[in-house]
Kinemage of the C-alpha trace (Angstrom):
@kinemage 1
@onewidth
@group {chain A} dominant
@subgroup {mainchain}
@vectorlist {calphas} color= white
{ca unk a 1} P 29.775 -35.187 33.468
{ca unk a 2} L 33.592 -36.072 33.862
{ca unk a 3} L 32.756 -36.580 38.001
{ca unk a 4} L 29.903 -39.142 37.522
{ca unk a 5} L 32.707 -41.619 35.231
{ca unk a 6} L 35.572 -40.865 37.801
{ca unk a 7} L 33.115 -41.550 40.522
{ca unk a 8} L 31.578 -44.345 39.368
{ca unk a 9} L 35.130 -45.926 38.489
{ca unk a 10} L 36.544 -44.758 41.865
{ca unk a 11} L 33.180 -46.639 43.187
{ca unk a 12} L 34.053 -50.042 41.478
{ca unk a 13} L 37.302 -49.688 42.163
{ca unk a 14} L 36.362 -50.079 46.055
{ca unk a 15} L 33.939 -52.864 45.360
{ca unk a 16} L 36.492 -54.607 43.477
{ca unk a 17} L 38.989 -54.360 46.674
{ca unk a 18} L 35.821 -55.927 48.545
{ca unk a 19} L 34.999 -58.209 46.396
{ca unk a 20} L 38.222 -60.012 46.331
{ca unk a 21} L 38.493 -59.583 49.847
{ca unk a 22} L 35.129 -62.022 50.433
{ca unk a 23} L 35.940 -64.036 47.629
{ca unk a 24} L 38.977 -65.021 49.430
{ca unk a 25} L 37.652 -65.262 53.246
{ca unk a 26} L 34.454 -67.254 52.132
{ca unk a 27} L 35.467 -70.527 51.334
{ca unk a 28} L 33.189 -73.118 50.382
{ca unk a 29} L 30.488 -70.363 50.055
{ca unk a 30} L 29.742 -70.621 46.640
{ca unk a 31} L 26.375 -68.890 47.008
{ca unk a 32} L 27.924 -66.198 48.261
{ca unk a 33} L 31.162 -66.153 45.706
{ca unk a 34} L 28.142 -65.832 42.761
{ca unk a 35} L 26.201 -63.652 43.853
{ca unk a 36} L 29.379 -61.622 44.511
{ca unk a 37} L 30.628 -62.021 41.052
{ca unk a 38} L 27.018 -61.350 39.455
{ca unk a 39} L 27.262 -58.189 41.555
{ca unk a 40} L 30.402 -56.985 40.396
{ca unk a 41} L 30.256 -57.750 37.032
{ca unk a 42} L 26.586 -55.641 36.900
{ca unk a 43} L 28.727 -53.033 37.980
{ca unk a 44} L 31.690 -53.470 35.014
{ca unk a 45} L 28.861 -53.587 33.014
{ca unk a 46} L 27.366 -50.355 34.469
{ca unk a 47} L 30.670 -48.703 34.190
{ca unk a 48} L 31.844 -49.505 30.903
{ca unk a 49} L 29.262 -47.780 28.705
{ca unk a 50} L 30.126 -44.758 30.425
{ca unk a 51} L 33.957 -44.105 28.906
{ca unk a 52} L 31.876 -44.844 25.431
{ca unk a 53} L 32.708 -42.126 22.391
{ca unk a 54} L 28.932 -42.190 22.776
{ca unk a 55} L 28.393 -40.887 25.994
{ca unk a 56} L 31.173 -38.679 25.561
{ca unk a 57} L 29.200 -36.747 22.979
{ca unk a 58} L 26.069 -37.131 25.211
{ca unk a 59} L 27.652 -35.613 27.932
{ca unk a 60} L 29.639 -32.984 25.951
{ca unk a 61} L 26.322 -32.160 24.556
{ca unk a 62} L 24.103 -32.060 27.935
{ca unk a 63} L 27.078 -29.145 28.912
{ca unk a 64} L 26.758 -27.634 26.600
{ca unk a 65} L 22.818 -26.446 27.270
């Protein structure tokens, strides 16, 4: 639905505010700083797909029913 991409942006959105927020108080961390990046970027990743023509349709579709 058009809540689950809003919320999901609005969700990364907040992560990305925390994000750089440890990425700038952990210095010298670099285990952390990774693991931190890996996590966010899973998220983009997560995120992207859904704004996809793709699952457009599949969502215009699953209304639909």
């Amino acid at each position: 639905n058009g809540w689950t991409r809003i919320a999901c942006t609005a969700l990364l959105g907040i992560y990305s505010i925390c994000a750089l927020l440890v990425l700038f108080k952990t210095r010298n961390d670099s285990d952390v700083d990774f693991m931190t990046i890996v996590v966010w970027a899973l998220g983009l990743a997560a995120v992207i797909p859904l704004w996809s023509q793709q699952a457009r349709e599949f969502f215009d579709t699953w209304r639909k029913d």
